[in-house]
Residue, then its C-alpha position, 0 to 999 in steps of 0.5 A: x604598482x606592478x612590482x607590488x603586485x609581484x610581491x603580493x603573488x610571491x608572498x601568497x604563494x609562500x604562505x600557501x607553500x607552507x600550508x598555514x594560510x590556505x584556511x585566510x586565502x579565500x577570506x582575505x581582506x579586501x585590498x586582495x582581489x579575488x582573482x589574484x588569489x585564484x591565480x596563485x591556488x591554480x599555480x599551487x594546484x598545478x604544480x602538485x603542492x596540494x600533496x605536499x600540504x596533506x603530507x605535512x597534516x600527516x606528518x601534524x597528526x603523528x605529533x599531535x597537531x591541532x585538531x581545529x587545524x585539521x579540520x579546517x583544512x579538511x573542509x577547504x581542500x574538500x570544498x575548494x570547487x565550491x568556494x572558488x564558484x562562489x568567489x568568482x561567480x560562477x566564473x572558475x578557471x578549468x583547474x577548479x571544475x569537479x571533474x577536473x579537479x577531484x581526479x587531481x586531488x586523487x593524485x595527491x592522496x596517491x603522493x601522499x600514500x607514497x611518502x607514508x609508504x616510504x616512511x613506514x619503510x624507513x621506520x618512521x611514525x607518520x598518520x593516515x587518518x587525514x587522508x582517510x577524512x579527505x576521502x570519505x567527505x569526497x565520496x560522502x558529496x557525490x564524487x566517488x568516481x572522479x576520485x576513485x577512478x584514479x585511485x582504485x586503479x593505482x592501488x590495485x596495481x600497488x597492491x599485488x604484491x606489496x604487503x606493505x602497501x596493502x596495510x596502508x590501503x586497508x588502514x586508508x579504508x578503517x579510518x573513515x569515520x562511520x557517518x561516511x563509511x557507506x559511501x566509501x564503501x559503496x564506491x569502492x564495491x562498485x569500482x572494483x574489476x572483480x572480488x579478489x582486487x576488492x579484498x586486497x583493498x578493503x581486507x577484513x574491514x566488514x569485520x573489524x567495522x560494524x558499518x561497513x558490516x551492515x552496508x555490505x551485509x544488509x544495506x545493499x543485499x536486502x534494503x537497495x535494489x538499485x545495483x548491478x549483478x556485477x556490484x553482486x558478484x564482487x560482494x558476495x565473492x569477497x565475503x567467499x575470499x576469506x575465512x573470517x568472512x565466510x561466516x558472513x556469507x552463509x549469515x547472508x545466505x540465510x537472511x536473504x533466503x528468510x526473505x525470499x520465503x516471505x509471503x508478506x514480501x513476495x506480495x508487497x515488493x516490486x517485481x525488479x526487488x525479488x529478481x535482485x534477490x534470486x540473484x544474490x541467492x544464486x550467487x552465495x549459492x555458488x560460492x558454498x563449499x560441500x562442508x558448509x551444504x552439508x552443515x545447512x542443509x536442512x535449512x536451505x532445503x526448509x527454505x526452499x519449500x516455503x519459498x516456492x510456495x510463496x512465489x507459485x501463490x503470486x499472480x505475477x507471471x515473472x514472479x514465478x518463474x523466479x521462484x521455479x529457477x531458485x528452488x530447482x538451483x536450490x535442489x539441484x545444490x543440496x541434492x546433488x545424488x537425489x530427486x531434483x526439482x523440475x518445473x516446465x520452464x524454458x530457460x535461456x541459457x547466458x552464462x553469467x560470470x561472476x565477478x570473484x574469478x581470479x585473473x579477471x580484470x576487464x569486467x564492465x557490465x552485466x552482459x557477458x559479451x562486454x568480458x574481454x580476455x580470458x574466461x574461465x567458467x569455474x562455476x557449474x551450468x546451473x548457477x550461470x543460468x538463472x539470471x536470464x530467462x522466459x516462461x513459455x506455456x505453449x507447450x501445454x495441451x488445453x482440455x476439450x471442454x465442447x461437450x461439457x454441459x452445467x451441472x443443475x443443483x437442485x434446491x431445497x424444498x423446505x425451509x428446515x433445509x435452507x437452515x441446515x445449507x447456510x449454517x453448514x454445508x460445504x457445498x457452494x452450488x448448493x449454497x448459491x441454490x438456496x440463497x437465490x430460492x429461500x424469499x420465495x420458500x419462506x412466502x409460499x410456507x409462512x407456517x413453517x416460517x413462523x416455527x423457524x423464524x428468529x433463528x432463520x433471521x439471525x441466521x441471514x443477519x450473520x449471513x456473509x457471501x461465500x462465491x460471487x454470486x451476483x445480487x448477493x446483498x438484494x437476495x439476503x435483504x428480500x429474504x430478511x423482509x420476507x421472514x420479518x412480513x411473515x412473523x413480525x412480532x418475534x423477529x423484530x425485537x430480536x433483530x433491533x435488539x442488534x442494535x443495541x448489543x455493541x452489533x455496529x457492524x450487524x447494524x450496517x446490515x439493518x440499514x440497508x433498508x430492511x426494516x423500512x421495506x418490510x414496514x412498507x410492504x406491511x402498510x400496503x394492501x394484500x393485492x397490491x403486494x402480490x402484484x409487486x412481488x410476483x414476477x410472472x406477467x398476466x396470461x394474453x392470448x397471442x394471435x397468429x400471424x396468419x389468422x383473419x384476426x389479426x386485421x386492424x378493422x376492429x380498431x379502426x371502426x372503434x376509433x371511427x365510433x370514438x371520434x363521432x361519439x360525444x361523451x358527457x361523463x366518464x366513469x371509473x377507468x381502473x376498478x377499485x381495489x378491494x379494501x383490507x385491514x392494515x396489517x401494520x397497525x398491529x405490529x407498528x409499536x414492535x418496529x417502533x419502539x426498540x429502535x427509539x430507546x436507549x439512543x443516549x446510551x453510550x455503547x463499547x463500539x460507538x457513541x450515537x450521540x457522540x462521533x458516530x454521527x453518520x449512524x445517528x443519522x440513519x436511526x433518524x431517517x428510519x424513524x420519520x419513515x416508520x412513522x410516516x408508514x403509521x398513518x392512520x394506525x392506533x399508536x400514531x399518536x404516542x408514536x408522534x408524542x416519543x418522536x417530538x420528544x426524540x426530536x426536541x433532545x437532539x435539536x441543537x445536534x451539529x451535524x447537518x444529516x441529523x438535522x436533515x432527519x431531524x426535520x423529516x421527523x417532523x414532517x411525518x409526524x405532521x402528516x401522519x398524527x391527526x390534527x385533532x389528537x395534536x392539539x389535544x396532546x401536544x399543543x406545548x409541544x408544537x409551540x416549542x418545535x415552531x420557535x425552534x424551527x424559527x431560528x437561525x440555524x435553519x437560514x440555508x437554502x438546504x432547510x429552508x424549504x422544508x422549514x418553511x413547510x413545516x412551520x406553515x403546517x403548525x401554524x395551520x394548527x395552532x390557527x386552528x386551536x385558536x379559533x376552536 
């Protein structure tokens, strides 16, 4: 059994040493454990036989192996991890774990880039794209720093001065597929000690590439915000290398500065974004030459002027300050013998190094105290100082405003005036003035009112806040229903008439209650509603502390007499109020009447019988109040006879609103029309609402009540028709 064993590890290992079985050697037939597999794929690993496996798919690929192969291959030797963990459970020998072993695969792709490099130089055809693939899928699931921590490293030294292999790295990168070139890319930027290693190993590939082109030109400057200024520098310094590139660069430019001029931008992106953008503004601006300043100058200087005006308009402090630090660095690059821009801002002043320098290779983060060796500062103050920085206002002195006192605008006195105010004037005091004194202007003067009042409610219809003055809606909706009370006739229909006229949104002014309150207002005596409106207490006389008077013996002696008096019979505590003729009852049918015709018609911006359920349902509820405010009037009863019928349309309406208005219509109608006129004119009517109001679609406890009530009220009626 031992020797079998033996045999059977010597004849795995074989194969595998071979390359062909690697793909079965993970699904082998059961009579193979598992774990003597995985033994002979850590002697295979360890003793660097995954480089050779690799060299001789490359070596396959130049003679057309097949590509099925490949593949599979390519997924195995990726995904080796993976299936290792699922084989054994979790359970891998050290060799297998991600760390350690993309770090070693990374070593195998350097054997393999070796013998392609000796072969090239012995004049043989050999193909790189496996290793390309190999590449790409490592960094596409994740593992760019294991891997490229070896290999990065190792070409950088190779490439020096070594055009050889040079041409071998650059193919090594070109041969990436596109879906994943970002990723390789993207590790390669990051890892990089400075922008001249990172042309040597990518050469002209954003060029060539049109994927790499949008992630290094696009993806990373204007869609991510997630990078170091570091990753920033070794970018745009290698864009600067290289003159089939430079166009690139200035490209870049460009965009970046379109969108740091743009105020939707500047509005809706993060802070942490615009500072990622000055960044990389002040870094290409760095890298421009005089030539290509001068051929652009008037674009940047355009750009800087929209800009900064953006930026100023934000109201986020760090926002700016960042557009005053790139517009004085854009003025102080294109205007290099001119005026400059100034803006009193302290700046602390870190030089910020930017990666492209030549010479530099132990660049490890943003802070220039982590730059080990020689620094040479080849940049101007200017563009080193941008990156860190803080806004201080101390230095501004505040006005002495102590002695200042409110100005006091005086207000209209006519109402011809008023109109002129809200329809033209710039002045918003004065505006404020006559909004807040125009509901007693139009009460104390109903004569002049009247001449003016269709164009005066329109005018408070349109009516929109200019300043936040407090109370705006109460103020507009007092004076509508003052100018309505004065001349209700023609202001009216002429308001209802909005309605009806695709005015959705004048109509939401309308419901705010103005034409209940004016028919309120109208239903009430005179002398109650001056009560009501006046503001003005009634005069007392005060006593003096001091006085005599103000002893409580009168009170006391009062109380005495109360307490031994016995009183029979009380007369009237409060006197009467004088009686008036109702003034709503002339002008009810104008209040009336337009808000309840032409519902089923479908309008351009709504549909009451239709969508607009919440509307119908405000139409609905103003009407059970007008006509609850008709009692005693002449047109109740036809009032009452169009609302039953009104009613009796929209019976079986879905929406729980309407049907709440529905049975307040109802209601009113019940308690405002005489029990007379309802048995004369509307008995067939009063049957048809009792079995309506009888079915189930009123069995809730929302309408039960009310239902209950209403179906006592016409029982009450008809019991009475009955025995009439």
């Amino acid at each position: 059994t031992k020797l079998s064993s033996v045999m059977l590890h010597a004849h795995l290992l074989l194969s595998v040493k071979r390359g062909r079985d690697l793909i079965q050697l993970l699904s082998s037939s059961p009579s193979v454990h598992p774990r003597e597999v995985i033994e002979v794929l850590e002697q295979f690993l360890q003793e660097g036989r995954i480089s050779a496996l690799m060299w001789e798919v490359c070596q396959q690929q130049a003679q057309a192996g097949s590509p099925e192969l490949q593949e599979a291959l390519l997924n195995k030797i990726v995904c080796l991890p993976d299936h290792v963990s699922n084989k054994l459970q979790g359970k891998n020998p050290a060799v297998f774990f991600p760390q350690n072993y993309f770090p070693l695969l990374g070593g195998a792709v350097i054997q393999v880039l070796q013998k392609i490099s000796d072969s090239l130089r012995g004049g043989l055809d050999c193909s790189i794209s496996f290793v390309s693939h190999v590449l790409g899928k490592v960094c596409v699931h994740g593992r760019q720093k294991e891997i490229l921590s070896v290999l990065v490293p190792r070409l950088t030294d190779l490439t020096k001065s070594d055009c050889i292999w040079q041409r071998i790295c650059w193919r090594l990168v070109e041969c990436v597929p596109d879906r994943w070139m970002e990723a390789v890319v993207l590790g390669f930027v990051q890892r990089a000690p400075g922008a001249d290693v990172l042309s040597r190993l990518l050469g002209n590939l954003v060029v060539k590439n049109k994927k790499a082109q949008f992630v290094v030109t696009q993806k990373v400057l204007l869609l991510q915000y997630c990078h170091t200024t570091a990753v920033l520098q070794n970018l745009l310094g290698y864009l600067s290398l290289d003159s089939l590139r430079r166009a690139l660069l200035i490209k870049v430019l460009q965009e970046l500065l379109e969108t740091w001029g743009s105020s939707s931008a500047v509005k809706h992106s993060p802070p942490e974004q615009q500072q990622y953008i000055s960044k990389a503004i002040l870094i290409c601006l760095s890298h421009l030459k005089e030539p290509e300043i001068e051929s652009c100058r008037q674009e940047l200087l355009t750009s800087m002027m929209e800009g900064v005006k953006c930026h100023l308009d934000s109201n986020l402090p760090q926002i700016r300050r960042l557009g005053m630090i790139v517009a004085e660095s854009i003025s102080s690059k294109i205007n290099t013998d001119g005026p400059v821009l100034k803006f009193q801002v302290k700046v602390i002043m870190k030089f910020v190094w930017c990666a492209g320098l030549r010479g530099n290779k132990s660049f490890k983060s943003d802070d220039p105290g982590h730059y080990t060796g020689e620094r040479k500062n080849i940049y101007s103050p200017w563009t080193n100082s941008c990156l860190y920085f803080f806004y201080s206002d101390d230095d501004l002195i505040p006005y002495d405003m102590s002695e200042d006192k409110e100005l006091k605008i005086k207000a209209p006195v006519y109402i011809r005036d008023c109109i002129e105010v809200l329809t033209g004037s710039e002045d918003v005091d004065k505006w404020e003035a006559t909004v807040k004194t125009l509901e007693s202007l139009v009460r104390k003067n109903p004569a002049a009112t009247r001449e003016v009042s269709v164009e005066l409610a329109k005018i408070l219809l349109h009516l929109e806040e200019k300043t936040c003055i407090e109370g705006f809606v109460e103020l507009r909706q007092r004076a509508q229903v003052a100018v309505l009370t004065t001349d209700p006739i023609p202001v009216s229909p002429s308001l209802l008439s909005f309605f009806h006229l695709r005015h959705r949104q004048k109509f939401k002014q309308l419901k705010s209650l103005v034409l209940v309150l004016a028919a309120q207002e109208l239903s009430y005596p005179k002398s109650h509603r001056k009560t009501k409106h006046s503001g003005a207490q009634n005069p007392c006389i005060q006593l003096l502390p001091g006085s005599d008077s103000s002893k409580d013996w009168r009170r006391i002696v009062d109380e005495r007499i109360k307490s031994k008096t016995r009183r029979f019979a009380t007369g009237q505590s409060q006197a009467e109020l004088a009686s008036s003729p109702n003034e709503f009852n002339s002008v009810v049918g104008h209040f009336f009447f337009p808000l309840i015709q032409h519902f089923d018609r479908p309008l351009t911006t709504f549909d009451l019988l239709g969508e607009d359920h919440f509307v119908l349902g405000r139409l609905v509820h103003t009407l059970a109040i007008l006509m609850y405010l008709a009692v005693n009037t002449v047109a109740v009863t036809a009032m009452g006879k169009a609302l039953l019928e009104f009613v009796w349309a929209l019976r079986f309406h879905t929406d729980s609103y309407v049907r709440q208005g529905l049975l307040s219509c109802i209601s009113s109608m019940l308690l405002s029309v005489p029990t007379e006129r309802l048995l004369q004119d509307m008995t067939e009517e009063l049957l048809e609402t009792q079995s309506w109001l009888g079915g189930k679609m009123w069995c809730t406890p929302v309408f039960f009540w009310v239902v209950m009530q209403s179906l006592c009220s016409i029982s009450l009626i008809v019991i009475v028709a009955v025995m009439s």
